[in-house]
PQR file of N, CA, C, O and H, with PARSE charges and radii, in Angstrom:
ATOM      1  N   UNK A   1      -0.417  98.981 271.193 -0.4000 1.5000
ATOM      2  CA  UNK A   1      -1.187  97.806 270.819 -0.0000 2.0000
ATOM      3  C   UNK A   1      -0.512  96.557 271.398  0.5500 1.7000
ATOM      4  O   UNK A   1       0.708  96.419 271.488 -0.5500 1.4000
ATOM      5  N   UNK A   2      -1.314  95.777 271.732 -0.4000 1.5000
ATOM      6  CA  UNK A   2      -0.989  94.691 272.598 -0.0000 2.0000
ATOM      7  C   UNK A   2       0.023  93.241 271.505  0.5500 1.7000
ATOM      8  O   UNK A   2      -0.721  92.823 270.617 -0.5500 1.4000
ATOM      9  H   UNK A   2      -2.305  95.889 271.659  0.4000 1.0000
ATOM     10  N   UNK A   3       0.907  92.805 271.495 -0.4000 1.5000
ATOM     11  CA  UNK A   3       1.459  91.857 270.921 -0.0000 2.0000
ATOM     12  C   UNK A   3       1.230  90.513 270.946  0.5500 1.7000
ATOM     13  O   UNK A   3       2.227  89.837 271.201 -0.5500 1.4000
ATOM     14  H   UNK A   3       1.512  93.144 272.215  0.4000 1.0000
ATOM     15  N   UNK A   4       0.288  89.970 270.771 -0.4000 1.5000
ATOM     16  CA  UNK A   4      -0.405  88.284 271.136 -0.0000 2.0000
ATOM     17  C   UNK A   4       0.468  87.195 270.981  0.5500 1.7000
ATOM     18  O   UNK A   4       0.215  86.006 271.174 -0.5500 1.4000
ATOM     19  H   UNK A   4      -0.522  90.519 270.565  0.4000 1.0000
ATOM     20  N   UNK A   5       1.730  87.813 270.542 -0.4000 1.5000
ATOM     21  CA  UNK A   5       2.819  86.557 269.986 -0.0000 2.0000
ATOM     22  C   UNK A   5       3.586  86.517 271.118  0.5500 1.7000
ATOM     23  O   UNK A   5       4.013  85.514 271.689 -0.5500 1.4000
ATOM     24  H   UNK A   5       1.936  88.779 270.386  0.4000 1.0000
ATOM     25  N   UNK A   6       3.745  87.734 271.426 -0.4000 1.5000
ATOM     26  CA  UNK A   6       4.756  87.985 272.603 -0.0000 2.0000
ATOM     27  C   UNK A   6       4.054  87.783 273.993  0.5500 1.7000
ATOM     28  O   UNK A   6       4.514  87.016 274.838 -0.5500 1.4000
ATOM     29  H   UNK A   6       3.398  88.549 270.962  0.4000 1.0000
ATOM     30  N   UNK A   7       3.067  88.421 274.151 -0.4000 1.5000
ATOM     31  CA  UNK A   7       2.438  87.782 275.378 -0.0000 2.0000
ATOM     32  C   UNK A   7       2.217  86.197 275.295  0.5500 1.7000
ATOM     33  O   UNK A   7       1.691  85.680 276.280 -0.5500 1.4000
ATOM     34  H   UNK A   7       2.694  89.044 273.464  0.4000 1.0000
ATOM     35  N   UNK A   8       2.534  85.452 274.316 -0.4000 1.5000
ATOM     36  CA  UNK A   8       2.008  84.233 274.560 -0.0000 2.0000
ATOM     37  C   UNK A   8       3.211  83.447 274.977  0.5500 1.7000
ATOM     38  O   UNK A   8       3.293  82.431 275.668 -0.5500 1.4000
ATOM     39  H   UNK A   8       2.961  85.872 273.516  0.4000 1.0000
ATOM     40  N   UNK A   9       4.404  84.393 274.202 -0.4000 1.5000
ATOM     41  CA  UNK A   9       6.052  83.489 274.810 -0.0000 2.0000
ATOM     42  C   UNK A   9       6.036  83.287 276.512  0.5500 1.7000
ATOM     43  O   UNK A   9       6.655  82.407 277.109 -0.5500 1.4000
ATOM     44  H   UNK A   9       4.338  85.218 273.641  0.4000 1.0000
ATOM     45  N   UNK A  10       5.156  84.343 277.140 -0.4000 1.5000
ATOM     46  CA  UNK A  10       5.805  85.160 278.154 -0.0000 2.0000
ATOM     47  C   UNK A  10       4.655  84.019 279.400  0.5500 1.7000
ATOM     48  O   UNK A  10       4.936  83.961 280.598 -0.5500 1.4000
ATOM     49  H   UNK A  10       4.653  85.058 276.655  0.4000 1.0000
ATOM     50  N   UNK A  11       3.512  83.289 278.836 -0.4000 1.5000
ATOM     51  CA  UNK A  11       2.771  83.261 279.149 -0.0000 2.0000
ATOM     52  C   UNK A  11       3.685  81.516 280.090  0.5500 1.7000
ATOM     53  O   UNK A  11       4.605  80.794 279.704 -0.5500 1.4000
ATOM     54  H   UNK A  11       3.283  83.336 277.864  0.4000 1.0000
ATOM     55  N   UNK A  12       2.853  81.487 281.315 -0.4000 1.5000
ATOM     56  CA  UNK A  12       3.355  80.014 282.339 -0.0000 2.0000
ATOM     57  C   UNK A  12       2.378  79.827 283.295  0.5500 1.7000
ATOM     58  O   UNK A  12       2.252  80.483 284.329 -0.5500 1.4000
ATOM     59  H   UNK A  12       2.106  82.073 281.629  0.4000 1.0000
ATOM     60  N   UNK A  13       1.534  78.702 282.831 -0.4000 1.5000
ATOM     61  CA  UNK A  13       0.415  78.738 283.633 -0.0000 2.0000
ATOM     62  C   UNK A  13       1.073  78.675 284.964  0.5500 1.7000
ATOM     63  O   UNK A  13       2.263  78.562 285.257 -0.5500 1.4000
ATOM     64  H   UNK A  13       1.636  78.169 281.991  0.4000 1.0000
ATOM     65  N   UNK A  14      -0.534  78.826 286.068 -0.4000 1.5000
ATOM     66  CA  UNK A  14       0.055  79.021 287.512 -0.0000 2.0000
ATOM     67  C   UNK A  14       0.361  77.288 287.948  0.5500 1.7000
ATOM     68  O   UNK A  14      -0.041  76.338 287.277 -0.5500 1.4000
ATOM     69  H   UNK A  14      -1.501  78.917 285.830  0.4000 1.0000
ATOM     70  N   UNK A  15       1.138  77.188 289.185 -0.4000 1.5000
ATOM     71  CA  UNK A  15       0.657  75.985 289.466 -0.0000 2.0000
ATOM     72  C   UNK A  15       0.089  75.358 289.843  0.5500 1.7000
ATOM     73  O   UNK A  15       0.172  74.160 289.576 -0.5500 1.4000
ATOM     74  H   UNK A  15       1.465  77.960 289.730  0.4000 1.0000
ATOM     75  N   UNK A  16      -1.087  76.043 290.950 -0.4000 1.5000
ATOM     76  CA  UNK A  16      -2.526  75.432 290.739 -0.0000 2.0000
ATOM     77  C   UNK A  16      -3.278  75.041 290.159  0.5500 1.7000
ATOM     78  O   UNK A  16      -4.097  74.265 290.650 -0.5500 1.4000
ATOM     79  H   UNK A  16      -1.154  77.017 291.167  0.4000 1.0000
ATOM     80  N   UNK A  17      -3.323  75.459 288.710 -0.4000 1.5000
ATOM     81  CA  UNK A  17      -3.718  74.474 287.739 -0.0000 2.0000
ATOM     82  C   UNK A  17      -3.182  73.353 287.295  0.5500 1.7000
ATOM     83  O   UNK A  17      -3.844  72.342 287.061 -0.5500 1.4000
ATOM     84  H   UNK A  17      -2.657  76.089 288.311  0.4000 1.0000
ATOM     85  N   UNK A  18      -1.952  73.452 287.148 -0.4000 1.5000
ATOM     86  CA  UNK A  18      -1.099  72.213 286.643 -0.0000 2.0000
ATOM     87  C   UNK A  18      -1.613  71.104 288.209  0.5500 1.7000
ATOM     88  O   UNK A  18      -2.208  70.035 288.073 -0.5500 1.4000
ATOM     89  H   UNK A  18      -1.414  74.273 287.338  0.4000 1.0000
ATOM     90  N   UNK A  19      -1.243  71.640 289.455 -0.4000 1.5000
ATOM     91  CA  UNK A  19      -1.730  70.801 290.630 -0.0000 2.0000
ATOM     92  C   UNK A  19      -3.170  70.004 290.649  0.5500 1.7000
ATOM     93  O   UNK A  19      -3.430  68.865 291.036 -0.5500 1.4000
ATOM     94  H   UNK A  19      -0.760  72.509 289.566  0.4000 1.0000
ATOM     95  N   UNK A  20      -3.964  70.975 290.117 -0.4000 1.5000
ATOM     96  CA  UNK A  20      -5.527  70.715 290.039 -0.0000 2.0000
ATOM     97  C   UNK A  20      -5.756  69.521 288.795  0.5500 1.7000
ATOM     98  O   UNK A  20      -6.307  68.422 288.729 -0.5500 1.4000
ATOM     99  H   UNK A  20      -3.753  71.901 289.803  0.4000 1.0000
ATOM    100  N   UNK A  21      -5.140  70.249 288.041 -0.4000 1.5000
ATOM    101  CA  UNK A  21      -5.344  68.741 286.116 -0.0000 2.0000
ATOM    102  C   UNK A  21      -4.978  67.699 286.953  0.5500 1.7000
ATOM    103  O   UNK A  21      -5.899  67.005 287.385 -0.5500 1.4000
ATOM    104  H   UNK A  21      -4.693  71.142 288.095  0.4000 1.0000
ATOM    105  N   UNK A  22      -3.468  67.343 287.390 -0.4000 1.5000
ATOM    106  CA  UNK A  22      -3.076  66.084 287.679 -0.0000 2.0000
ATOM    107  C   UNK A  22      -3.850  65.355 288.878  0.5500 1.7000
ATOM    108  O   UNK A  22      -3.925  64.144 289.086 -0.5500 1.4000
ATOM    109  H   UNK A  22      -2.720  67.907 287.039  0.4000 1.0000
ATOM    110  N   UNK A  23      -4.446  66.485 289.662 -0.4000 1.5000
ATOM    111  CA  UNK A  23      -5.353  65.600 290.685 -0.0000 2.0000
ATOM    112  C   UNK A  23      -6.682  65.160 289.563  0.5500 1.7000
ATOM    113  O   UNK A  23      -7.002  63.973 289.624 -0.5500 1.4000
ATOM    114  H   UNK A  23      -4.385  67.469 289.492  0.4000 1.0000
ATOM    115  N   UNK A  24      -7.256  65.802 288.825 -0.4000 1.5000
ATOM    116  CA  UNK A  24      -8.721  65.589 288.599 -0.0000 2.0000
ATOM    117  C   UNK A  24      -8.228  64.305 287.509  0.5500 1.7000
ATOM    118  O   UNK A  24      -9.158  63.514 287.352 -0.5500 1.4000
ATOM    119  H   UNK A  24      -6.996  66.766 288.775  0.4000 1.0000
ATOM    120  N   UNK A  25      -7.052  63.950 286.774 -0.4000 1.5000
ATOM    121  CA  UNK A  25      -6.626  63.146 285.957 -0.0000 2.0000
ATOM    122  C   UNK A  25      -6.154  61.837 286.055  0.5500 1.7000
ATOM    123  O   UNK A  25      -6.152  60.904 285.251 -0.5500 1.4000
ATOM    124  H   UNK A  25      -6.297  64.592 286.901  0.4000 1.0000
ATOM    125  N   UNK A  26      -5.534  62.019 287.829 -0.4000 1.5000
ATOM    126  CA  UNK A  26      -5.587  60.660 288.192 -0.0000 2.0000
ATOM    127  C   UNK A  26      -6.415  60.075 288.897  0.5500 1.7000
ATOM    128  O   UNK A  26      -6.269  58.957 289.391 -0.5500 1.4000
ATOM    129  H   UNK A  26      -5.535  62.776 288.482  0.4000 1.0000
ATOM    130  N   UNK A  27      -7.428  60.846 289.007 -0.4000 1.5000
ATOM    131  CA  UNK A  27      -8.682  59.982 289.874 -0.0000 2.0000
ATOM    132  C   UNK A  27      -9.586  59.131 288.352  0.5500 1.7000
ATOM    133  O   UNK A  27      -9.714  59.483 287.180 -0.5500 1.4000
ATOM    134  H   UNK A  27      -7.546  61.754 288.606  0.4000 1.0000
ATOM    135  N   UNK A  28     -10.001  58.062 289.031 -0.4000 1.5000
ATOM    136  CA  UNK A  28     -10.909  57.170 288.660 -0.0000 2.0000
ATOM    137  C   UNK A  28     -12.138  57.642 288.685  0.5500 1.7000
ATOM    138  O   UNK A  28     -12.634  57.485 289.801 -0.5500 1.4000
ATOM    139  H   UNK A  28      -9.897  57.776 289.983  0.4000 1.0000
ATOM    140  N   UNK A  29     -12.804  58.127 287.969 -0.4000 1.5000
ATOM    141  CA  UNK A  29     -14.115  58.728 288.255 -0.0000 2.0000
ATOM    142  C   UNK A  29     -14.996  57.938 287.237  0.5500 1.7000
ATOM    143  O   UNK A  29     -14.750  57.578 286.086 -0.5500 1.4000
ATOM    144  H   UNK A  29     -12.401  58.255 287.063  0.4000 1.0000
ATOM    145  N   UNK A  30     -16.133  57.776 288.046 -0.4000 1.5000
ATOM    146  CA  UNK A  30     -17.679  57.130 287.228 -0.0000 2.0000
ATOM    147  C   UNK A  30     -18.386  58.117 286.132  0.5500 1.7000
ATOM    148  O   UNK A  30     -18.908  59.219 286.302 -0.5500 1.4000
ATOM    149  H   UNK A  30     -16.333  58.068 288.982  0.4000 1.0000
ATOM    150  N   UNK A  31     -18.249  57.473 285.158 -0.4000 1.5000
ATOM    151  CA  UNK A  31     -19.471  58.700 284.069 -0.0000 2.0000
ATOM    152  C   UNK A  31     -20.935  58.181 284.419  0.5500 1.7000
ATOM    153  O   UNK A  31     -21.306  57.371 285.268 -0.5500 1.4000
ATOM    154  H   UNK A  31     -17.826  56.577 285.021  0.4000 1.0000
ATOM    155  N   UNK A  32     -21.681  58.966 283.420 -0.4000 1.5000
ATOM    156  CA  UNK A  32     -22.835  58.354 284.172 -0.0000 2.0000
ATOM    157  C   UNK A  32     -23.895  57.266 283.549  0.5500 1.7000
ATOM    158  O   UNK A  32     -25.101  57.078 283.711 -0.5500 1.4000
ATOM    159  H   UNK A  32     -21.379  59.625 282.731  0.4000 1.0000
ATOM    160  N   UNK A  33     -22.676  56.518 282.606 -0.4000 1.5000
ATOM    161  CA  UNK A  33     -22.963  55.292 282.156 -0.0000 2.0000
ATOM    162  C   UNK A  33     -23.089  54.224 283.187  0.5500 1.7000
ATOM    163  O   UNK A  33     -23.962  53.362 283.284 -0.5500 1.4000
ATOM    164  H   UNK A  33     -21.696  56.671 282.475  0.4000 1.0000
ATOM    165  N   UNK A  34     -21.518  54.559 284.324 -0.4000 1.5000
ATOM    166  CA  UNK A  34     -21.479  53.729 285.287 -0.0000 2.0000
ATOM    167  C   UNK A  34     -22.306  53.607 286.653  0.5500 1.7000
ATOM    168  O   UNK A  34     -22.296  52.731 287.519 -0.5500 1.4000
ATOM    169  H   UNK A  34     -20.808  55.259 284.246  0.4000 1.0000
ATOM    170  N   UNK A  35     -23.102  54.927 286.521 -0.4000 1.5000
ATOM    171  CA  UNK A  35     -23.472  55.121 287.543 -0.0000 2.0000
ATOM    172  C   UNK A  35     -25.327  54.354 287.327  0.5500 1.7000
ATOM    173  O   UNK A  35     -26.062  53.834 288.167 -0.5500 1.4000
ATOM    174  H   UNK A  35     -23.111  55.638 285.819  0.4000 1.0000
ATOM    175  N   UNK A  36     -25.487  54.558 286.145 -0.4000 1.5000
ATOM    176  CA  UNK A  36     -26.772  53.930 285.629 -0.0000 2.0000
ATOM    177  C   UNK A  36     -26.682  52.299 285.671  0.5500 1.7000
ATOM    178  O   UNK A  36     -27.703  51.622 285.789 -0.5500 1.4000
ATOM    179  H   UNK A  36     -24.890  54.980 285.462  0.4000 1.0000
ATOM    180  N   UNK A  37     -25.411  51.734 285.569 -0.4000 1.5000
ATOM    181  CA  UNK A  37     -25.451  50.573 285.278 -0.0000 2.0000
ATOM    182  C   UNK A  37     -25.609  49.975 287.060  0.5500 1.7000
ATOM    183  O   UNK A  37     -26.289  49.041 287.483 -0.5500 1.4000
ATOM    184  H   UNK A  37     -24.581  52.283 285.473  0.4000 1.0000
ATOM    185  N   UNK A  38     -24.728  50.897 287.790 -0.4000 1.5000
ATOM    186  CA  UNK A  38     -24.796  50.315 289.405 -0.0000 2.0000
ATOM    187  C   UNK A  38     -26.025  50.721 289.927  0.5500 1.7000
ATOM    188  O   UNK A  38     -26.248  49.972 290.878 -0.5500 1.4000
ATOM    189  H   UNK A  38     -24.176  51.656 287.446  0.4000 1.0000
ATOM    190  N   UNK A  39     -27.164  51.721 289.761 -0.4000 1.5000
ATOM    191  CA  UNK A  39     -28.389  51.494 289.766 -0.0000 2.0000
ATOM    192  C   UNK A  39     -29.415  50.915 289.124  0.5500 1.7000
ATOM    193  O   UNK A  39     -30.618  51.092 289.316 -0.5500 1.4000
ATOM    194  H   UNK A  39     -26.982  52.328 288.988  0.4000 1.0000
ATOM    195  N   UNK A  40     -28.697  49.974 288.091 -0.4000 1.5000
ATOM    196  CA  UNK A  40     -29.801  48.847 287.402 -0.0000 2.0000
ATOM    197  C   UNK A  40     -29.429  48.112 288.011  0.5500 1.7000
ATOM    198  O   UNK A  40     -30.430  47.401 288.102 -0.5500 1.4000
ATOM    199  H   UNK A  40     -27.720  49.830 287.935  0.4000 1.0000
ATOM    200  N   UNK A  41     -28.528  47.537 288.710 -0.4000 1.5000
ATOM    201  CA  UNK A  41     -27.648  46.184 289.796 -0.0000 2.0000
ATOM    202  C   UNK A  41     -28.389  46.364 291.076  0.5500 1.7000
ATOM    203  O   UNK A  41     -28.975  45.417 291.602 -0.5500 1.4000
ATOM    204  H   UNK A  41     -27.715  48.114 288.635  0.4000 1.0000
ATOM    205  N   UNK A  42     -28.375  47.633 291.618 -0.4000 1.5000
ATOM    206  CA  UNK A  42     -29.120  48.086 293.120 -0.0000 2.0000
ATOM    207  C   UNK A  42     -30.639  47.798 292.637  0.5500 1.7000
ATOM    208  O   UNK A  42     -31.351  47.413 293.565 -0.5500 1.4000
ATOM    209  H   UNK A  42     -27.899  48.402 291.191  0.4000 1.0000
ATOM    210  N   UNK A  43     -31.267  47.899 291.420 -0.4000 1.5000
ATOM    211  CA  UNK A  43     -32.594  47.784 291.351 -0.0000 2.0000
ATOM    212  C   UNK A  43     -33.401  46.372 291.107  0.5500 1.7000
ATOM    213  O   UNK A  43     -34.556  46.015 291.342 -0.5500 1.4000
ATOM    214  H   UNK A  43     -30.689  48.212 290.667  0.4000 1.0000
ATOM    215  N   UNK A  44     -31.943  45.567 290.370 -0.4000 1.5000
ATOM    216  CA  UNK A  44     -32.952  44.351 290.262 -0.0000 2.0000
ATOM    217  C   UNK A  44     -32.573  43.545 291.576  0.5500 1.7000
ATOM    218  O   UNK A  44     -33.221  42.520 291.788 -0.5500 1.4000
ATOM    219  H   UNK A  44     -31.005  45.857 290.179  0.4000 1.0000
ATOM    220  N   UNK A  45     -31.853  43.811 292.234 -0.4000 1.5000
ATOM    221  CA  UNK A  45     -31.410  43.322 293.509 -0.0000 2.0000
ATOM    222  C   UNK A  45     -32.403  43.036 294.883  0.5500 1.7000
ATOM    223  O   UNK A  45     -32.455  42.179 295.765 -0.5500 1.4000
ATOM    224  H   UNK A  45     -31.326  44.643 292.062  0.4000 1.0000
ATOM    225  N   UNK A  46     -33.112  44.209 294.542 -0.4000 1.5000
ATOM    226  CA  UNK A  46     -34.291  44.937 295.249 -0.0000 2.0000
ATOM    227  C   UNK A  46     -35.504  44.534 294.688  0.5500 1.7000
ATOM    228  O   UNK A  46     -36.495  44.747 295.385 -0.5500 1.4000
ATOM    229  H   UNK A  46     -33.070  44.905 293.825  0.4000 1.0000
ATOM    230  N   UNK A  47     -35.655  44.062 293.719 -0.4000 1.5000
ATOM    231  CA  UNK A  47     -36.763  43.539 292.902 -0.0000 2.0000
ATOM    232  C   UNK A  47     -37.033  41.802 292.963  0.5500 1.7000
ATOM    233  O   UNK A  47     -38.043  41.232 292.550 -0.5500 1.4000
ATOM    234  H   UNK A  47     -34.850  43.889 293.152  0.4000 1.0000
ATOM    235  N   UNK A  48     -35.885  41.189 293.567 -0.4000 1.5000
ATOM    236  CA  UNK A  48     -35.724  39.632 293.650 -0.0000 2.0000
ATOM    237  C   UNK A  48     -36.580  39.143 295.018  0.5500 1.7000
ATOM    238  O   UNK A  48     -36.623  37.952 295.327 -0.5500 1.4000
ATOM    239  H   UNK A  48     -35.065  41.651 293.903  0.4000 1.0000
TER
END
């Protein structure tokens, strides 16, 4: 039977993930609050 305590001591993520979090964590990224708000700016812009 498998030991979940012990496999978990044993456990070290790879470092491609740890590489991958810190890239996706320090980027600045738009939600898509921001992205709605810079197409209400592009739209009334276009509307003047």
């Amino acid at each position: 039977m498998i030991n979940f305590e012990e496999e978990l001591k044993k456990f070290k993520p790879s470092l491609e993930v740890e590489q991958t979090e810190e890239a996706i964590y320090s980027q600045d990224l738009d939600d898509m609050t921001d992205l709605m708000k810079k197409m209400m700016k592009e739209a009334e812009k276009k509307n003047r």
